[in-house]
C-alpha positions as CSV (number, residue, x, y, z in Angstrom):
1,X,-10.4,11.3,-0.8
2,X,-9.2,14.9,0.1
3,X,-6.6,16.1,2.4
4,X,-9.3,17.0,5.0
5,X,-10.1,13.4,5.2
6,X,-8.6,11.3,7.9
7,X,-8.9,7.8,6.9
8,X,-8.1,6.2,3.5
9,X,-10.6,4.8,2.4
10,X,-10.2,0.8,1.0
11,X,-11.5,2.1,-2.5
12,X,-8.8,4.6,-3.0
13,X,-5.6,2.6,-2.1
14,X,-5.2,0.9,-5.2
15,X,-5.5,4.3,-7.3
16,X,-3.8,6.2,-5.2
17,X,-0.6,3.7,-5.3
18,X,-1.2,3.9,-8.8
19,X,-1.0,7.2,-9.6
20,X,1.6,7.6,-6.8
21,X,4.1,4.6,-6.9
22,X,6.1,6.1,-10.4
23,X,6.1,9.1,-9.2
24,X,8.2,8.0,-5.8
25,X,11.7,8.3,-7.5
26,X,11.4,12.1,-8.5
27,X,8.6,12.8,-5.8
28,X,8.9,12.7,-2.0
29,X,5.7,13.0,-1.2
30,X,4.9,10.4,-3.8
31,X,7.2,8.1,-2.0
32,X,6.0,9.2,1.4
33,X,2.3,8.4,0.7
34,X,3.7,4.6,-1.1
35,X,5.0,4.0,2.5
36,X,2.2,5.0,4.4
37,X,-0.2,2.8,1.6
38,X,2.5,-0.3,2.0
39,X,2.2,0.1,6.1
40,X,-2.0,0.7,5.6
41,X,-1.9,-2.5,3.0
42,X,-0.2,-4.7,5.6
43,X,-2.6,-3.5,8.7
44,X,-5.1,-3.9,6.8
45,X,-4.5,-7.3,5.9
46,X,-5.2,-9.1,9.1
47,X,-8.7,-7.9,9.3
48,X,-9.8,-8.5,5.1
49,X,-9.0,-11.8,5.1
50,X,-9.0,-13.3,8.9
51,X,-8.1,-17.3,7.4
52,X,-4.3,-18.2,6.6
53,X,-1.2,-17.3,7.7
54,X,0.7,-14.0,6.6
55,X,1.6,-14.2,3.1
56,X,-1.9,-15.4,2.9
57,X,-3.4,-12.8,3.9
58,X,-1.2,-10.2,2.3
59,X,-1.4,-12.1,-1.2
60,X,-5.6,-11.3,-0.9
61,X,-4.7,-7.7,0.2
62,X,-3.0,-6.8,-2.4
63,X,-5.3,-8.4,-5.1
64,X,-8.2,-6.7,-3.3
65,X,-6.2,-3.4,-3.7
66,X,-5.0,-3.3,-6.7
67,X,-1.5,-3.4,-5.5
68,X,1.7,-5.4,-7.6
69,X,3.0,-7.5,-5.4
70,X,6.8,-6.5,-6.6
71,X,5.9,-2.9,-6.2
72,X,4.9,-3.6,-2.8
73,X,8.1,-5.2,-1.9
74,X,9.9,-2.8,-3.6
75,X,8.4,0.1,-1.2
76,X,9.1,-2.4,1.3
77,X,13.1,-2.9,0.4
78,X,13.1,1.1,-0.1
79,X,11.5,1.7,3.8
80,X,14.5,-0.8,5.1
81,X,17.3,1.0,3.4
82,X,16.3,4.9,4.0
């Protein structure tokens, strides 16, 4: 993916949250692109895995991804409280 791009694409969520989600604390732009992954995780979860109900669908999601579930949550808890 390169800034020109205007999608993320499914294959670079997971390293992108990798490389992105220790960085948050001492990085805003890392933090910044962990929130736009967590809100592009949960869109995206309706439409990878149409059976279930929510949790469901987001426990596939973030398997498919890549994506800890408790660092998902914690971006989560962190996009409440700023």
């Amino acid at each position: 993916m390169s800034l020109a791009d205007d999608r993320i694409e499914d294959c670079d969520i997971g390293p992108l949250w990798a490389e992105h989600y220790p960085q948050r604390i001492d990085n805003v732009l890392s933090k910044t692109l962990c929130l736009i992954l967590f809100y592009v995780i949960a869109d995206r979860a309706h439409s990878i895995y149409p059976r279930g109900d929510w949790s469901d669908k987001l426990e596939y999601a973030l398997r498919f991804y890549g994506v800890p579930k408790d660092q998902y949550y914690e971006i989560g808890k962190d996009s409440v409280e700023t």
